[in-house]
Structure formats: structure tokens, C-alpha cells
N, C-alpha and C positions, 0 to 999 in steps of 0.2 A: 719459229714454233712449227714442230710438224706432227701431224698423227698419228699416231703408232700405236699398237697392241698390244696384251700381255696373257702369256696362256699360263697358267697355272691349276694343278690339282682337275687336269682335265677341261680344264672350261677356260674360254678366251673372252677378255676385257677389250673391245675395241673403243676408239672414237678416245684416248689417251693421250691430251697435251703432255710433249714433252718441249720442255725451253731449252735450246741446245746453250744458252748464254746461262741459265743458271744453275746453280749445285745439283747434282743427284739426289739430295736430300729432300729435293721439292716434289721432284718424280716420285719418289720411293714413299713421301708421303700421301700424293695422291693416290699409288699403287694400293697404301692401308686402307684409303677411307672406300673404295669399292670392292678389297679382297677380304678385309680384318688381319692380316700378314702385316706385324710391325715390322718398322724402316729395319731393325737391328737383326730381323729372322729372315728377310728377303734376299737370296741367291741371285740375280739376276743375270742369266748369261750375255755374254758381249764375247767379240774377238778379242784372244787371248785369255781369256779369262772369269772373272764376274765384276758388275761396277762395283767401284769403292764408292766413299765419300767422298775421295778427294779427285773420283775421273773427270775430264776433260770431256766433254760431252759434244764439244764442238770438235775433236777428233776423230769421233765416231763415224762419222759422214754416213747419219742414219736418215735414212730416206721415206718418204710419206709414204705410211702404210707398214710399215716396217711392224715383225711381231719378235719380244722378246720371249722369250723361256725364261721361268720362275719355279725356283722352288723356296719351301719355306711351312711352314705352320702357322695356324691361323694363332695361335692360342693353348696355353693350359688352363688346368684346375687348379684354385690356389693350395698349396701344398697345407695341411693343415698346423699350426703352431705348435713347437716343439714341446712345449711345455703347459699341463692344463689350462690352467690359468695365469693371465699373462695383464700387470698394470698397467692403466694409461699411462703413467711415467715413463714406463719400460717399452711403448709398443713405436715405430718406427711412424713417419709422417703416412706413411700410407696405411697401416692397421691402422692407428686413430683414426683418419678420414671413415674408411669403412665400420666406425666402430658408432663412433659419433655421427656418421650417416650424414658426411660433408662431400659435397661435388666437385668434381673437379676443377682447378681454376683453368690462367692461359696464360703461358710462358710470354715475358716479354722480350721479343724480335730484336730489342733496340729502340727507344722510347715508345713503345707503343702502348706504354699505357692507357695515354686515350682513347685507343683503340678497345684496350680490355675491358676498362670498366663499362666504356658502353655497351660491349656486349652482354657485360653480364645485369646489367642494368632491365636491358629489354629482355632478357631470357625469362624473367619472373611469370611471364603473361602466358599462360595456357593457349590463350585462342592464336598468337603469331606459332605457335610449335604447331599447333593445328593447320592453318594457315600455309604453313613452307611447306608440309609433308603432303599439301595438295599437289603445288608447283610441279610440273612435271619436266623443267626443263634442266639440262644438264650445264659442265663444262665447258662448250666448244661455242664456233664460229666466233662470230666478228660483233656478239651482244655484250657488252660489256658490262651490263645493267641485270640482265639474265645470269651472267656467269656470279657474277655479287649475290642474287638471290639464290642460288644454288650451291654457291659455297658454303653460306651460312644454313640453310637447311642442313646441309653435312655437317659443318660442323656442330650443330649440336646439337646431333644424333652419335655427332663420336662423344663429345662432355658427358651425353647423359649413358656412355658405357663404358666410363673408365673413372678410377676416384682418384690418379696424379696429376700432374699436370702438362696439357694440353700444347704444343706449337702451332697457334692457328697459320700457318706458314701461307695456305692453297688463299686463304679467306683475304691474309694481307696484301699477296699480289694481286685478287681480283679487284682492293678495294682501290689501290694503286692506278691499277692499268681504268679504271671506271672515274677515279678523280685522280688528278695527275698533280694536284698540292701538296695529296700527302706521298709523293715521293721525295719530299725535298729533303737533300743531305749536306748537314753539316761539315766541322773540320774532319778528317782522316776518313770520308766517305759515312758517319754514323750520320740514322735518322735523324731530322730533327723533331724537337716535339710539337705535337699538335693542338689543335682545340678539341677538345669533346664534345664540344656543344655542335660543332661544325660536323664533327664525324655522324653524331646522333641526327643533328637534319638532313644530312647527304642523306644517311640509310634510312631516312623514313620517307625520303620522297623517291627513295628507288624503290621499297617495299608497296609505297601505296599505286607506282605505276606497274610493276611487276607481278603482285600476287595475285592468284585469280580469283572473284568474284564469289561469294558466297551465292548458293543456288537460292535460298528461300527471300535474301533482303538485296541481291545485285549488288552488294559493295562490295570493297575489297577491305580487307583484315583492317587498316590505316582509317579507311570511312567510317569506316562502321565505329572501331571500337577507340579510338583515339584520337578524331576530329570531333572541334565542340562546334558553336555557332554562334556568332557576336552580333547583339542588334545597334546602331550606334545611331544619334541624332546630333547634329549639325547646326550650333545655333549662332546668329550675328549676334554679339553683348551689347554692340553701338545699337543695330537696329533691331529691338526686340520685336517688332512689330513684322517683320522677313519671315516669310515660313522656311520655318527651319527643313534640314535636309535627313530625312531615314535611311538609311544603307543597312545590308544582313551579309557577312562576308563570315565565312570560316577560318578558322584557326587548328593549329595540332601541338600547339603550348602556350601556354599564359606565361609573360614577362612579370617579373617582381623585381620593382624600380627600386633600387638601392638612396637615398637621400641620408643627411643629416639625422633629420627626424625619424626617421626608417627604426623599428623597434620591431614587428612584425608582420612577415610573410604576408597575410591578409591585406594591410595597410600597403605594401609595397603593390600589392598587384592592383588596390584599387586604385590608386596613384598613377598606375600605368594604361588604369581604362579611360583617362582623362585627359584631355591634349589641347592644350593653346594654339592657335592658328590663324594666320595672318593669311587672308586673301581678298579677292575684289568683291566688293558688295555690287548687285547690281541694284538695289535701294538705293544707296547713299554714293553708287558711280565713284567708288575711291576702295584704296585698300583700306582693311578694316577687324577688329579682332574678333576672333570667333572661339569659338569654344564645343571640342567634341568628345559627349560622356556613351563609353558605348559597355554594355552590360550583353553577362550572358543568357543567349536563349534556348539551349540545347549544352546541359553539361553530359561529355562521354564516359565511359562507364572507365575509361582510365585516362589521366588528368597530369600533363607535365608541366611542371613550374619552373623557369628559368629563372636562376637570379641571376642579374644583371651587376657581376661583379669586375667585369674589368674595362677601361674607359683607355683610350688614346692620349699617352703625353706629350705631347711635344718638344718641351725642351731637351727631353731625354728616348727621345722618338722612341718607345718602348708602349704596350698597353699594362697598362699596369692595373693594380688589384684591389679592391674596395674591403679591407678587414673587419668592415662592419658586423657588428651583433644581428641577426635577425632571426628571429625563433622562427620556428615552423610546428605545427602540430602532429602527433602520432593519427590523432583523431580528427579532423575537421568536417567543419559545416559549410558546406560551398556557397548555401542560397542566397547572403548578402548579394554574391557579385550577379545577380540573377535577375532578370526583369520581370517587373511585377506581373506581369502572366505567367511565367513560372513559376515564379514563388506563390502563388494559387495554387496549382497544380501539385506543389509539393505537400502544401499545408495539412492534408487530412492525411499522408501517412507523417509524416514529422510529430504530429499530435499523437498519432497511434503507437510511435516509438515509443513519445517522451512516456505516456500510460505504462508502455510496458517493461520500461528503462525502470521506473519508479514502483511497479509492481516487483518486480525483481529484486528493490532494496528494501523493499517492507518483507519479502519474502525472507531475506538474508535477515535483517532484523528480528523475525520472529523466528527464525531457526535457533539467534543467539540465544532469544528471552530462553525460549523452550529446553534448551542445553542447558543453561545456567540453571535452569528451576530444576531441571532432572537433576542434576548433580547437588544441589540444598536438600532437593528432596531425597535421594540415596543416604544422602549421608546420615542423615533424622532417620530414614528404617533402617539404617545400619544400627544407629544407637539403640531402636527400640528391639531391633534384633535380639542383641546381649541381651535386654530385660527381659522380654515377653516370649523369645522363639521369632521364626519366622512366620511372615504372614502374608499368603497370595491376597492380592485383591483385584478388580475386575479395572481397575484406572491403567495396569500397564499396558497390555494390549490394546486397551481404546487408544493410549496416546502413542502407539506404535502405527496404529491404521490409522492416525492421523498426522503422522508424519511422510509415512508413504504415500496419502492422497496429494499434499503439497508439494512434493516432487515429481507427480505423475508428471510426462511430459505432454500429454494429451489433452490435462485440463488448461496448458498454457498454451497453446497451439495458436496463431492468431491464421485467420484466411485473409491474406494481404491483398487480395485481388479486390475485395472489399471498400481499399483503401486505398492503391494505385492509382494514379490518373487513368486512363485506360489509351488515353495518347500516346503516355510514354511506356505502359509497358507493350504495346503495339512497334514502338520505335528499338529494335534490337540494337543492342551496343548500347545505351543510353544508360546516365544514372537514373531511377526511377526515384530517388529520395533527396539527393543533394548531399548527399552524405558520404565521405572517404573515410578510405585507411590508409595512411603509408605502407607502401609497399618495396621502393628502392630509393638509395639515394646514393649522385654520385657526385664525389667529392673530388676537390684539386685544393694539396699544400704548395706551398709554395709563391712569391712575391707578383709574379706575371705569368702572361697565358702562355709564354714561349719557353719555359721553365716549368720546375716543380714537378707533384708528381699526381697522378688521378688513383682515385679509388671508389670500387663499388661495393654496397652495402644493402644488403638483398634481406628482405625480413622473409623468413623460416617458420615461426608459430610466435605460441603468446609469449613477447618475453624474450624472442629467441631470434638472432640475424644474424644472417652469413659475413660475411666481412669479406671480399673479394680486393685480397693485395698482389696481382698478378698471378702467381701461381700458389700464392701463400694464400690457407682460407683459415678463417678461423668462425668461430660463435663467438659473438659478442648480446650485450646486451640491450634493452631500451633504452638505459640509462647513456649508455655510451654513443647513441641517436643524437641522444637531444644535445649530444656537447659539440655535432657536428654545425652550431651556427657561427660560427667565427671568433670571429675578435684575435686572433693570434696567427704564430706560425703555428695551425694545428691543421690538419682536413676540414673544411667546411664548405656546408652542402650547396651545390653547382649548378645541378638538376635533380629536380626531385620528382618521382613517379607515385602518385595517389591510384588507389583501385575506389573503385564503388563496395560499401558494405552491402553485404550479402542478409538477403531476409532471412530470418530464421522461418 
């Protein structure tokens, strides 16, 4: 690995890993992601010539400091379509993207699905794009953990200025050289496949030691907005009369325990706040069975749920995969798993929801009466029309200005502050109500975790979610959500990302 430079269009790119051991194509794409000059427009001069894709790069016998000459264009204008109007049947995977206002996916490398979905998994979240575009650190030395956060801030800053798909190429070496598991290569040198769930924890405990600090609350993106807070108590069953033990330890995903019984997601996770435990009673001076129920005391304003789908076989030394049913909700109410000080806390906005949830249906209810009655009633001055002639009367108007006041959006205005704890809306990142939306979910088909394949499923609007199948995107719908809970060869959901609803 040595540093070199790249002058182009007047201006010189220094401080530029080049790997003399791997393709040009890795170079050439680093070259894009600080010039805008794609891999296929870049001239690069060399002795003899310009690199290919297929140079030899360890021939070069390029030396530290070294500066290449480049030419090339950053970029056109898309040429406008030949024809005025043009069908989605008819338009090319990339006018639909742009048409349908679909993102770019990310080419897979060689299994690296894993890899993709979780990225596009965590891309959903505003405050981590916030967050990287702080990071001021680049490419270079000997940070391995550094160069991972700085790849991904690049990368996707390139996803969100392009609607094909993506080679996260720079992002897979750094994740690589930072974990050296997932270099592992199967028969004829291909990758093998990975965990996601493993990919998703490595990056989020590089992100929470990497990103810097928010100026107003001193955390960092991870703290703040993705770690919750578990209170748990410790009790002897033998010796009820032992004072039991309190511990408050943090968490950055809830486990949802797969069993028999297991039907849903809620029932799984609370299963897994609950743990049987064999240790020395110093009461009863013997080992002795204990029992620890630990509930949440601090939910984050975005909430990951692991299921716990694949277990170690032995006979067949393989881990293999739980095809259980387990629903999960579009909508959920967190507070169950919540300790009764929270659930205090939450209880006078919850109340002021449920009011305004229910204001809201009586609202829609009397829009219907009021429709239904206009139209009975049109129809009767229709007929007395023909009789009599037409005839103004002073009712339509009033019931036009009393339609307009019931829509006003200022007589429904609630002041939440009101009705926030004021703990928690002081506690930034935090859910103030207990209340989620689904917002990603990432999926693995397939029989075990060393196989199959991953996918991300990123919600868009009401109704409306991305479907992230490596570089294939598509819209799908709610309906096509809820079918990711199992039971088959089908995707079902692996990790899920809950956000906090947002007050109106």
C-alpha cells in the first residue's frame, strides 16, 4: 500500500491509497468517489500508456508520493428522451428508478449480501447521514476503524447521487482489513457468506466508538439515538427472603427468543428479558436457583429487534435455522416491556394519543354521515327541481363553513409539551411515548446462516417500501411486510428497525 496522488482538471487529490496487490478497478473507484470522474471515463497516465483494468499494478514500481495525470469528465446531462412520452413498460431499469424516485441499490462483490442489506438497512436513519457527514476523518494510516467510518460516509454520499447500482468495492475492503472474518474464502477463492447480524454489530460498535459527539447532549449518533437502558432484578426462588440484586446495564438490540410457543415478536422478546440462573446463595451457602426479570428503563427513539433464528447442531455441525411463524407489528406499543416508572411517564401522553386517535375516527365518521346526507339530500332538490324550478337556500353555505371548520388543521393542533414527561423530552434520542413504526426490516432466505441469501426492506411512505435485493430495487407493499414472518423457504424477518412515532 503506497500514497500517491492524482492531478486532474487542474487540481491535485493527495493522501490516495493505492494497493499495488489489487485491481485498478479499486483505485479507479476511489479516484470517483473524491473526483465525480466514473471508473469507465478515467484516462490515467502510466509508462507506456494509460491503466487498463486488467494492469498489473505491482509492475509499476510506483513509489510513495507518486502523482498520476488524469484526464476524464466528471459527468453529463441526461440526454432528454426521444420520444414525448414514454411507458413504464417501455422505460429502461434506470428511467423507472428515476421516475418512480427509487435509490440506488449495491452490486453484490460475491456474497456479500450481508453486507448490503445491512447497509441499506441502517441508511433509513437521517441523524447517522448527519452524524458521518460530521466525521472528518479520511482513507489513510494505519486506523482501521477510522477508514470503515469514512468509507461509509462516502459511500453514501455516492448512493444518494446516483439511481443505478452501486460497487461498494472501497467500503468492502475497509470492512475487511477492520474484521478479518469476513475475508474468509471459499472453494475457487469466492467469498463466503456471512452473518448479518455479526456485520450489523461489528458496524455499530465501530460507529458508536468513531462518530463524534453531538455538541449539545455529548454522545455520539450510537448513544444517543440507538442505545436503550435495561433495569433488571435478581432474585433467590429457594431463598425468597435474600435481598434481591438491581443492576441498569445498556443494550443497542432487544433479542426475540424463538420457542415452540413463540407466535409473537412481543411474547419472544419478553421471554428473553427473563433468565433462569444457577448460582451460590450466600443464605442457604449452596448453589441455588435464581431467577432474573430485567425490563426497560430508557427506550431509543430507534429500537432493533433480533430474532433469534439460528441455533448450533451438532450432529450435522452446521447452525441451522428456526422457520418459525412470528408476527411482528407495522405499528407497536413498546410500554409492556417497560418498568413501572416508565410506564408513568408515558401514561399521560398515551391517554392524549388514544383521545386524539379516537377524535380522529369520530371525525372520519361524521364526514361519512355528512356525505351520505348531502347526496339524499341532492337528490330530493334534484327531484323538486323538475317540479318547482330551482331554489337557493341559506343551508348550503352553512354546511360548507362547517365542513371547512372540521378540517381546519389548527382547531386539532394538540401542544404535546403539555403532556410529555419533561424527563424525557429533556433526554434527546429518546422515545417520548413508547410508541414505534417500522421502518426496516432485514431478511435471510434460506436453511442456515452459512447459506442463503439477505435482503433489505426499507419503508418509503404510507403503504410504500423499498425492497433492497442487492442492486435490484423495487416498491413493494405493507401487505408484502407482514408476509416476511416465516414459516417457509421465503425471506423472513432477521432484524428489524422500529423509529419512534413522531408527534404531530
Amino acid at each position: 500500500m503506497v500514497k500517491v496522488s492524482v492531478k486532474w482538471s487542474g487540481k491535485k487529490f493527495d493522501d490516495l491509497d493505492l494497493d499495488v496487490n489489487e485491481s485498478p478497478e479499486l483505485f479507479k473507484n476511489q479516484i470517483y468517489s473524491v473526483t465525480g470522474v466514473p471508473p469507465e471515463r478515467q484516462k490515467i497516465m502510466i509508462k507506456g500508456g494509460t491503466m487498463k483494468d486488467d494492469t498489473d499494478l505491482s509492475k509499476l514500481t510506483v513509489k510513495e508520493g507518486h502523482t498520476f495525470m488524469m484526464m476524464g469528465t466528471a459527468g453529463e446531462l441526461p440526454k432528454p428522451p426521444p420520444e414525448p412520452v414514454v411507458f413504464l413498460e417501455d422505460m429502461s431499469d434506470k428511467q423507472l428508478a428515476q421516475a418512480l424516485d427509487i435509490p440506488a441499490g449495491l452490486e453484490n462483490l460475491g456474497n456479500t449480501c450481508y453486507m448490503n442489506a445491512t447497509l441499506q438497512s441502517l441508511r433509513v436513519m437521517p441523524e447517522l447521514h448527519t452524524a458521518l457527514n460530521r466525521y472528518q476523518g479520511g482513507i489513510t494510516g494505519m486506523d482501521t476503524r477510522g477508514n470503515l467510518t469514512a468509507s461509509l460516509r462516502d459511500l453514501y454520499k455516492q448512493l444518494n447521487n446516483t439511481s443505478e447500482g452501486f460497487p461498494p468495492l472501497i467500503f468492502w475492503q475497509m470492512l475487511r482489513q477492520a474484521f478479518p472474518q469476513f475475508s474468509q474464502s471459499g472453494a475457487g477463492g469466492m467469498p463466503m457468506q456471512q452473518d448479518a447480524e455479526e456485520c450489523w454489530g461489528e458496524l455499530i460498535s465501530v460507529l458508536r466508538a468513531k462518530l463524534p459527539s453531538d455538541e449539545a447532549s455529548n454522545q455520539s449518533f450510537v448513544d444517543q439515538y440507538m442505545t436503550g437502558q435495561i433495569t433488571s432484578e435478581l432474585k433467590c426462588l429457594e431463598a425468597p427472603e435474600e435481598q434481591s440484586v438491581i443492576d441498569t446495564e445498556t443494550f443497542s438490540k432487544l433479542d426475540c427468543h424463538i420457542s415452540i410457543s413463540t407466535n409473537f415478536m412481543q411474547n419472544g422478546i419478553l421471554d428473553s428479558l427473563k433468565q433462569d440462573i444457577e448460582k451460590h446463595s450466600t443464605t442457604l451457602d449452596r448453589t441455588a436457583q435464581y431467577q432474573k426479570i430485567s425490563k426497560v428503563s430508557r427506550l431509543p427513539k430507534y429500537l432493533v429487534v433480533h430474532f433469534i433464528r439460528f441455533f448450533w447442531k451438532p450432529s450435522e455441525r452446521v447452525r441451522a435455522k428456526i422457520l418459525r411463524k412470528v408476527k411482528f407489528p407495522l405499528d407497536w406499543d413498546a410500554t409492556e416491556l417497560c418498568t413501572e416508572e416508565l410506564q408513568n411517564k408515558y401514561s399521560k401522553v398515551k391517554a392524549k394519543l388514544r383521545e386524539v386517535e379516537d377524535s380522529k375516527l369520530e371525525q372520519e365518521r361524521e364526514t361519512k354521515k355528512r356525505k351520505m346526507k348531502n347526496e339524499i339530500e341532492g337528490e330530493g332538490e334534484g327531484d323538486s327541481a323538475h317540479k318547482d324550478g330551482p331554489e337557493e337556500t341559506a343551508s348550503t353555505p352553512k354546511e360548507s363553513t362547517s365542513s371547512a371548520m372540521d378540517t381546519d388543521p389548527k382547531k386539532d393542533s394538540v401542544d404535546w409539551s403539555q403532556y410529555v414527561d419533561e424527563s424525557l423530552a429533556n433526554d434527546a434520542g429518546a422515545n417520548v411515548t413508547g410508541q414505534y413504526e417500522l421502518c426496516s426490516v432485514l431478511t435471510h432466505v434460506g436453511r442456515s446462516a452459512d447459506s442463503g441469501h439477505y435482503i433489505s426492506w426499507v419503508k418509503k411512505g404510507a403503504n410504500e417500501w423499498l425492497k433492497y435485493d442487492d442492486d435490484k430495487v423495487s416498491i413493494v407493499k405493507d401487505e408484502d411486510i407482514q408476509r416476511l414472518d416465516g414459516g417457509g423457504d421465503w425471506p423472513m424477518a432477521y432484524i428489524v428497525l422500529y423509529r419512534a412515532k413522531q408527534l404531530d
